[in-house]
TILOBA-251299 format. One line per field, with one value per residue (C-alpha): residue number from 1; residue in one letter; y, z, x. Coordinates in Angstrom, 1 decimal, decimal comma. Layout:
n	c(NUM ...) $
res	c(A ...) $
v	c(Y ...) $
w	c(Z ...) $
u	c(X ...) $
This chain:
n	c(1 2 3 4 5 6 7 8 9 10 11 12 13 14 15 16 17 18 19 20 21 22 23 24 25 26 27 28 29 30 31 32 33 34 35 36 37 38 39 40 41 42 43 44 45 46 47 48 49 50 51 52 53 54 55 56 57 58 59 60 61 62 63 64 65 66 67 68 69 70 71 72 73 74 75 76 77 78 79 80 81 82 83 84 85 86 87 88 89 90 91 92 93 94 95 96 97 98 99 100 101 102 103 104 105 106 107 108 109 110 111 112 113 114 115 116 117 118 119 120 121 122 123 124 125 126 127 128 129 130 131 132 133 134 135 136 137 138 139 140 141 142 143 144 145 146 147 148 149 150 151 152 153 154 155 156 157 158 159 160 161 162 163 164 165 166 167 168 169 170 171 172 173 174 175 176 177 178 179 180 181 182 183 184 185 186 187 188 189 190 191 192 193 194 195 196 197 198 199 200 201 202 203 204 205 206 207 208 209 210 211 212 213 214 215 216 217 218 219 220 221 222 223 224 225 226 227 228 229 230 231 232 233 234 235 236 237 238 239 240 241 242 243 244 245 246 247 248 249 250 251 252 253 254 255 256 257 258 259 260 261 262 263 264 265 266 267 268 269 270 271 272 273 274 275 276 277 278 279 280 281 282 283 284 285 286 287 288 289 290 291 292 293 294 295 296 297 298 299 300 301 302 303 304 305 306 307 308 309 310 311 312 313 314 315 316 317 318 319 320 321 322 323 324 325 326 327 328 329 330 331 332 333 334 335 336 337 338 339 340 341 342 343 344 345 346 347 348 349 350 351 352 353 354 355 356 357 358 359 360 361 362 363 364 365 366 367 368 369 370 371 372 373 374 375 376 377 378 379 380 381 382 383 384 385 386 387) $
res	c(X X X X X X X X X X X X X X X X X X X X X X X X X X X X X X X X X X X X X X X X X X X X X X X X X X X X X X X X X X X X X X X X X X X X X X X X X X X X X X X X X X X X X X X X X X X X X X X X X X X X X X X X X X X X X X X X X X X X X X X X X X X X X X X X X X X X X X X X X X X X X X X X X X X X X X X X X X X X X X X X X X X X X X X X X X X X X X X X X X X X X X X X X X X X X X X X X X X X X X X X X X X X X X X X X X X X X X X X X X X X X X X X X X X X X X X X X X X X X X X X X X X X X X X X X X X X X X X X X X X X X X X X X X X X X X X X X X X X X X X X X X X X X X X X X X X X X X X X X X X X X X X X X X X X X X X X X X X X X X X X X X X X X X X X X X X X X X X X X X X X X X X X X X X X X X X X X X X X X X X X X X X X X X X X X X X X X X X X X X X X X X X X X X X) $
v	c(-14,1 -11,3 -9,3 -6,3 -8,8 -9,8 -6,8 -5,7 -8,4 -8,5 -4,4 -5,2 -7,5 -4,9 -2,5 -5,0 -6,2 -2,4 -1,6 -4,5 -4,4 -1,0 0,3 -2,1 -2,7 -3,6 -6,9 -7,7 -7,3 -9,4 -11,8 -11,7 -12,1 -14,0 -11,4 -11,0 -7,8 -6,7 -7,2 -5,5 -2,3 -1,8 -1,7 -0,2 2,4 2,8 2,9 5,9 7,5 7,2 8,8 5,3 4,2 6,8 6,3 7,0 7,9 5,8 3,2 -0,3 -2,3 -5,5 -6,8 -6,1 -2,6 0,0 0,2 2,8 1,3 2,1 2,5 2,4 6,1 5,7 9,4 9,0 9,5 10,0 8,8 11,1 8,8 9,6 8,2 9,0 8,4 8,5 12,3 13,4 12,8 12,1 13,2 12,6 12,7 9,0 7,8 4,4 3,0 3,6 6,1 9,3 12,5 15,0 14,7 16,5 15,7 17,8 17,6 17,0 17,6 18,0 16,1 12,7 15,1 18,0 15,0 13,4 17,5 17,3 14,7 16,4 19,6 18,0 16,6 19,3 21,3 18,8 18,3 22,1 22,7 24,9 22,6 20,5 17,2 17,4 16,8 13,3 11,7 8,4 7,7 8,6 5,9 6,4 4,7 4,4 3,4 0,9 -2,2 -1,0 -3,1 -3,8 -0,7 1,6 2,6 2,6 0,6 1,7 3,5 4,4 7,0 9,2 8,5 7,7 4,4 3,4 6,4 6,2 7,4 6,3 7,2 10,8 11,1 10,1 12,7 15,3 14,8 12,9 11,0 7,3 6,2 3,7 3,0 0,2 0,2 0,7 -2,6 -4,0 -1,0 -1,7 -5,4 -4,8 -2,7 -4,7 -7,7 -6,4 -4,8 -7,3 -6,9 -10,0 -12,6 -14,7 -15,0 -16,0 -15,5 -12,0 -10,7 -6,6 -5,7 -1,9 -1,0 2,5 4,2 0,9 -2,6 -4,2 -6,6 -7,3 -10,4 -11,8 -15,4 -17,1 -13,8 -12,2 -9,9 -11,3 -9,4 -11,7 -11,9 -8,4 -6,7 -7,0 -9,7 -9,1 -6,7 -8,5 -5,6 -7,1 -10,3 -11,1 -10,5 -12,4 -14,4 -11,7 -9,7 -11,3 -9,6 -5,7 -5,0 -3,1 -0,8 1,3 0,0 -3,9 -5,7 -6,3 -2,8 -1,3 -3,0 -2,9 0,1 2,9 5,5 2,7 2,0 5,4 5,0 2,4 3,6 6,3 4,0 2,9 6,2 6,7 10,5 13,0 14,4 17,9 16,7 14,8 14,3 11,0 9,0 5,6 6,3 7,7 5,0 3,0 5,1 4,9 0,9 1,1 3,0 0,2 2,3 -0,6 0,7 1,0 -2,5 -3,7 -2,4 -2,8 -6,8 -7,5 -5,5 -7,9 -11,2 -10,3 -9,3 -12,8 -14,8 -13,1 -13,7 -17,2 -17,3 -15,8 -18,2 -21,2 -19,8 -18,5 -19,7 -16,5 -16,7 -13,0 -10,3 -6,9 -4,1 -1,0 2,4 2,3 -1,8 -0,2 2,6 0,8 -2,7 -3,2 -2,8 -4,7 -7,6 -9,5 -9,7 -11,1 -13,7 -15,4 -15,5 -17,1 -19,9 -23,1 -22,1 -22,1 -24,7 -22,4 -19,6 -16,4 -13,9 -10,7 -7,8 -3,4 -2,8 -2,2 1,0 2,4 5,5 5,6 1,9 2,7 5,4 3,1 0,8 2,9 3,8 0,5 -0,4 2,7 1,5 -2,1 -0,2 1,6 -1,8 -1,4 -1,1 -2,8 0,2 2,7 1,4 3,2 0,5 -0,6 1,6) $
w	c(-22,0 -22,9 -20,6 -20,5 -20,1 -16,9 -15,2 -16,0 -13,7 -11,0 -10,9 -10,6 -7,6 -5,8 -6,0 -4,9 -2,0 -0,7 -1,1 0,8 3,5 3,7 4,3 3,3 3,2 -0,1 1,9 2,6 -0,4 -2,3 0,3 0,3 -3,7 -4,2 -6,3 -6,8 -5,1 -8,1 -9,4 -6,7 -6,8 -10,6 -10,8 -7,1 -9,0 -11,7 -9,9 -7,5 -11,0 -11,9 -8,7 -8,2 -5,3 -2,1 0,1 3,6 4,7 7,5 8,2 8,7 11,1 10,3 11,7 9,3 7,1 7,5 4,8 3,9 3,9 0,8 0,0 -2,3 -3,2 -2,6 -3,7 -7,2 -8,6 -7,1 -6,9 -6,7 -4,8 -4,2 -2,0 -3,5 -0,4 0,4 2,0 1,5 -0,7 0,4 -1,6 -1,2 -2,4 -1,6 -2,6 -4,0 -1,0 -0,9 2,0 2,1 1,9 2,5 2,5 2,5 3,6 1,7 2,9 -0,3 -1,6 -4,6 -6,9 -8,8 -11,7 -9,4 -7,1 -10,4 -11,7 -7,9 -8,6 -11,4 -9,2 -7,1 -9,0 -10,6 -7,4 -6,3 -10,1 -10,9 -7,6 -8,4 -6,8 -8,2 -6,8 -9,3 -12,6 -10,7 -10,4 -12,4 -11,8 -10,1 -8,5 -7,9 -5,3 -5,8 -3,6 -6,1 -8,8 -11,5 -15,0 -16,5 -18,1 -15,3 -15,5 -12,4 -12,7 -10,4 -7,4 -5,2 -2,7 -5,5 -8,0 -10,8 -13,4 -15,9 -15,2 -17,7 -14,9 -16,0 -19,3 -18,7 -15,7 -18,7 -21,3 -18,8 -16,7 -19,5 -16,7 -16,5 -14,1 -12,3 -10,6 -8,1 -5,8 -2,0 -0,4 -3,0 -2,1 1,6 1,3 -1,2 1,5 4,8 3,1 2,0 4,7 7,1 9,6 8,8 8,7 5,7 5,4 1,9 2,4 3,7 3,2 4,2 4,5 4,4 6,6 5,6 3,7 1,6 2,5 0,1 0,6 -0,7 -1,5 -0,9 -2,4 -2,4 -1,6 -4,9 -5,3 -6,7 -9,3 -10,5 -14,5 -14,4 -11,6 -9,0 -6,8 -3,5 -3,6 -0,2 0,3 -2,5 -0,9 -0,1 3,7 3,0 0,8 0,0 -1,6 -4,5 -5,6 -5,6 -8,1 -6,8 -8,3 -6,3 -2,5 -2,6 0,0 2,6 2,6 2,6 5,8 8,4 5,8 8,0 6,6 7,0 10,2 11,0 9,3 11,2 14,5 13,8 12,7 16,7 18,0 18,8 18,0 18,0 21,6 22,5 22,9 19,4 16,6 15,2 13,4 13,3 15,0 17,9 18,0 18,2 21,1 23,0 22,1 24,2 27,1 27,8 25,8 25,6 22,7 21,0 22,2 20,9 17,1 16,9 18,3 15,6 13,3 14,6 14,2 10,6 9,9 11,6 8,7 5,6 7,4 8,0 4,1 3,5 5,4 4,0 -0,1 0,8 4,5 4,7 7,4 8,5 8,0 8,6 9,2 7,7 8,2 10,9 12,6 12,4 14,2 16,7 16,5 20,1 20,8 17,7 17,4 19,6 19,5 16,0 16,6 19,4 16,9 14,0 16,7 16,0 12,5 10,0 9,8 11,1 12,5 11,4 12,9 13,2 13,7 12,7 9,7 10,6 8,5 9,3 7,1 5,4 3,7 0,4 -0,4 0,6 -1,8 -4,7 -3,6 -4,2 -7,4 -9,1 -8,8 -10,1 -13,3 -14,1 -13,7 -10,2 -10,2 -13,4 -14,9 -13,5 -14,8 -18,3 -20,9 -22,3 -25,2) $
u	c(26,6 28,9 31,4 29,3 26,1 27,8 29,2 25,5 24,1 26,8 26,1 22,4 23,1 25,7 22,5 20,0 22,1 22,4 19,1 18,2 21,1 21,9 25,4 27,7 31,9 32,9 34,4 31,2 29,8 32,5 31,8 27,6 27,9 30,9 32,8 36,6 37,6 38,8 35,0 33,7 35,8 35,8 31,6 31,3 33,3 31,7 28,0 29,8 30,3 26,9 25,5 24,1 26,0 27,4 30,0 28,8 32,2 31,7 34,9 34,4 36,3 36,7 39,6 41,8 42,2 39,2 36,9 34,6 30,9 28,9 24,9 22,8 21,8 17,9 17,4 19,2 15,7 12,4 8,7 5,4 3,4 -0,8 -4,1 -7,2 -9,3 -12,5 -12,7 -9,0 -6,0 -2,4 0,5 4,1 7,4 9,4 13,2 13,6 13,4 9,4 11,0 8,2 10,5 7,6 3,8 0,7 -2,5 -5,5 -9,2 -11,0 -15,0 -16,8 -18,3 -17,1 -15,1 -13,7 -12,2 -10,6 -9,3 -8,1 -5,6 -3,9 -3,8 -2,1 0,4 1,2 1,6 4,5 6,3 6,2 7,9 11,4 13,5 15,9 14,5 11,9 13,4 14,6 11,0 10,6 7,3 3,7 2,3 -1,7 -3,7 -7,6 -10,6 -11,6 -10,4 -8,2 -7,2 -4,3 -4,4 -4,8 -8,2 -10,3 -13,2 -15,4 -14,9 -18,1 -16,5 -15,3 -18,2 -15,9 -16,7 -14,1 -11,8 -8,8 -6,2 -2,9 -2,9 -4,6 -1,5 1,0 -0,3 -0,7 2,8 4,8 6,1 5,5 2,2 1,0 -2,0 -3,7 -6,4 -5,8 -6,2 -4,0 -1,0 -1,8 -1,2 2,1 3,2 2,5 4,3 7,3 7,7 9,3 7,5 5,5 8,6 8,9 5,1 3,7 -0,2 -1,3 -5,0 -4,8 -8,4 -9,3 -12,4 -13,4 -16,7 -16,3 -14,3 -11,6 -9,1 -5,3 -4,5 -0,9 -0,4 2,9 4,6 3,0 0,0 -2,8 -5,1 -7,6 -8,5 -9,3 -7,6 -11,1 -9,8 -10,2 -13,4 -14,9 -17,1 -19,4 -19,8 -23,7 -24,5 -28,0 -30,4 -32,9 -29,4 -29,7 -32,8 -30,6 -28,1 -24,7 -23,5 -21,9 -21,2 -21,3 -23,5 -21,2 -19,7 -23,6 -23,8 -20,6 -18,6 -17,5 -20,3 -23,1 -22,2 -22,9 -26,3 -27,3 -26,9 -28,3 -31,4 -31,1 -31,7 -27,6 -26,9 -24,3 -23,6 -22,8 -19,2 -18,7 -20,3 -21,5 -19,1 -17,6 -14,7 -17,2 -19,3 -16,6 -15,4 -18,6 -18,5 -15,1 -16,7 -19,4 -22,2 -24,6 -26,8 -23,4 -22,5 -25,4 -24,5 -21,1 -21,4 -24,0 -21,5 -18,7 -20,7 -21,3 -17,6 -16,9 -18,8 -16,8 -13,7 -14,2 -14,9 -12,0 -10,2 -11,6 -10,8 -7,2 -6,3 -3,9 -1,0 -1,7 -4,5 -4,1 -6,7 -6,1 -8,6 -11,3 -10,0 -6,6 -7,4 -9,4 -7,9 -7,3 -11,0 -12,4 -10,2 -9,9 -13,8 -13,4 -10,5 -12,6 -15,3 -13,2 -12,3 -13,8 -14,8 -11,1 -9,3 -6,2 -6,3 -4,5 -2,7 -5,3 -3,5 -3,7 -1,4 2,6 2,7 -0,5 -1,8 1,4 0,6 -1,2 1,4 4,3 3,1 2,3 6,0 6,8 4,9 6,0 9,5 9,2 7,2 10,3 12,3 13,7 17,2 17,5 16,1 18,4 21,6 22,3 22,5 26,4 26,8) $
C-alpha cells in the first residue's frame, strides 16, 4: 500500500467516524482511530479544504488546551429521495446523513402510466429548482410498492398498476443523475435497522400493512433480496387450500384478504358502512374496533387470527429478533398488537419484539436516503481520487 493509498483510507475513516459520532475534537479522533496528531491534522485539513469536513466552531474542553470540534459536512452533496405509494407520493430533499431537508407530500390519481409520468414530474420539480443546492445531488433514490431486480425495474406493483417498469434506467436518461430504486418494505426495514433504535439487533422483519402487505427482511445485519430481489413478498403467501386453484397476479392471497383496501371490502360485505361522521376506511374500522364496535370486533379479530398464522411462519423460516409495523399496524399498533403478540404465544419458538416502526412515515424515504448513498460509494465516493 502506497502513501497516498493510506492517507486515502485513514481520510475515509476520519469521515466515517464523524458521520457516525458527530462533532468530534481532533484529540478524539486521533485517539478513536489511533492516528498521530500529526496524521490527523494534515488530512482533517485537507477534508476542510474539500468542503468535506466543517469546523463547528464549538471549543472542546478537555482538560488540557481547547479544541475546536469538527463534523462531518452531511450537506456536502445531496440526495433526491421518493415514495411511490399507494394513493400519494412523498418527495424530499435529505443530506448524507439520510437527514430529510424539505418534503412534500402530493395526493396522487390516475391511471397505471400518468402515476409513473408523475414520478418524473416530480423530480423534476425539485432538480430544476433555482437554488444552488441542486447542482449538489448525487443520487435519486426511488421507493416502490412492489419487488424490484437488480437492475432497477419494478416488477410488479399492483397499487400503481405497473409490471416490469424500467425505473432506474428511464430516471438516469431523463435526470443524468445516478438512480436507485427498492421496494418499500425493503427501505422501511434498511431504515428501522440502521437506525439505532433497535440496539445491535441482526434479524429485523419490517412488515408494511397498507392496500397490499410486504415485508423487509434484515439478516445478519444485511438486507436480504432473494435471487431476484422478491424476498419478502408475504402478501402472496396462501391464506387457504382452495387458493391454489387462483392465479395472482396482482394482490397476493394474503394481501386480498387482511390488505388495508380489502379490509374495507370485507366489512363492508358485513353490513359495516360509512357513518354520517366518517367515511369507511381502515383506519375507521379500526377506530370503531377501538371503541368496542362489536361488528367491527368481530372482523378485525378474525383479521388478527389470520395475520397470527403468517407471522408464526415467519417466525419459524427467519426467527427475527424484532418486527416492525409500518402503514395501517403502525398507525394503530397500540390497539392491534398486542392482540397479535398473545396470539404468537405458545406457537414460535421465541418470541419477537412486536413493535410500530421508530421512524414512522419518514422510513421508506429515509432509506432510499440511505441506499442512494451507499450507490454512490458512501464516503468513499466523495473523496476526489489522488491525482
Amino acid at each position: 500500500m502506497g502513501v497516498g493509498d493510506l492517507s486515502r483510507g485513514n481520510s475515509i475513516r476520519i469521515l466515517e467516524q464523524l458521520l457516525d459520532e458527530g462533532p468530534t475534537s481532533r484529540t478524539d479522533l486521533g485517539r478513536a482511530l489511533r492516528l498521530a496528531p500529526a496524521t490527523v491534522n494534515r488530512l482533517t485539513g485537507r477534508l476542510e479544504d474539500e468542503g468535506l469536513v466543517v469546523d463547528t466552531g464549538v471549543l472542546a474542553h478537555t482538560g488540557g488546551r481547547p479544541s475546536r470540534l469538527l463534523d462531518f459536512n452531511r450537506e456536502y452533496r445531496l440526495l433526491v429521495t421518493v415514495d411511490v405509494a399507494d394513493h400519494h407520493t412523498s418527495v424530499a430533499m435529505a443530506d448524507l446523513g439520510g437527514n430529510l431537508l424539505e418534503r412534500h407530500d402530493i395526493p396522487t390519481a390516475g391511471d397505471a402510466e400518468q402515476r409513473y409520468a408523475d414520478v418524473f414530474g416530480h423530480v423534476a420539480t425539485v432538480l430544476e429548482d433555482p437554488g444552488e443546492r441542486c447542482s449538489r445531488v448525487a443520487c435519486l433514490g426511488v421507493s416502490v410498492p412492489g419487488p424490484v431486480d437488480d437492475d432497477g425495474t419494478v416488477l410488479f406493483a399492483p397499487a400503481l398498476g405497473w409490471h416490469g417498469k424500467p425505473l432506474r434506467a428511464d430516471l438516469e436518461r431523463a435526470f443524468g443523475v445516478p438512480a436507485v430504486v427498492e421496494n418499500d418494505a425493503n427501505l422501511i426495514a434498511l431504515a428501522e435497522h440502521s437506525s439505532g433504535h433497535w440496539g445491535a439487533t441482526k434479524s429485523l422483519v419490517a412488515i408494511a400493512v397498507f392496500d397490499g402487505i410486504g415485508s423487509g427482511i434484515i439478516e445478519d445485519g444485511r438486507l436480504w433480496r432473494g435471487a431476484s430481489g422478491a424476498a419478502g413478498q408475504i402478501g402472496r403467501l396462501l391464506v387457504e387450500k382452495d387458493s391454489l386453484s387462483n392465479e395472482y397476479t396482482g394482490f397476493g392471497d394474503f394481501e386480498s384478504h387482511i390488505g388495508a383496501a380489502s379490509l374495507v371490502r370485507r366489512a363492508r360485505a358485513l353490513g359495516i358502512s360509512d357513518t354520517a361522521e366518517a367515511p369507511l376506511d381502515a383506519d375507521e374500522i379500526l377506530r370503531r374496533y377501538a371503541g368496542g364496535d362489536l361488528a367491527a370486533r368481530g372482523l378485525v379479530d378474525e383479521v388478527l387470527d389470520e395475520f397470527a398464522m403468517s407471522l408464526v411462519n415467519v417466525c419459524a423460516l427467519l426467527a427475527p429478533e424484532v418486527i416492525v409495523f409500518s402503514g395501517l399496524f403502525d398507525r394503530w399498533g397500540s390497539v392491534v398488537l398486542p392482540g397479535l403478540r398473545d396470539r404468537l404465544r405458545g406457537h414460535v419458538v421465541h418470541l419477537p419484539i412486536l413493535a410500530p416502526g421508530a421512524l414512522g412515515d419518514e422510513a421508506a424515504l429515509a432509506g432510499a436516503a440511505r441506499l442512494a448513498f451507499d450507490h454512490v460509494g458512501a464516503v468513499a465516493g466523495l473523496l476526489p481520487e489522488e491525482p
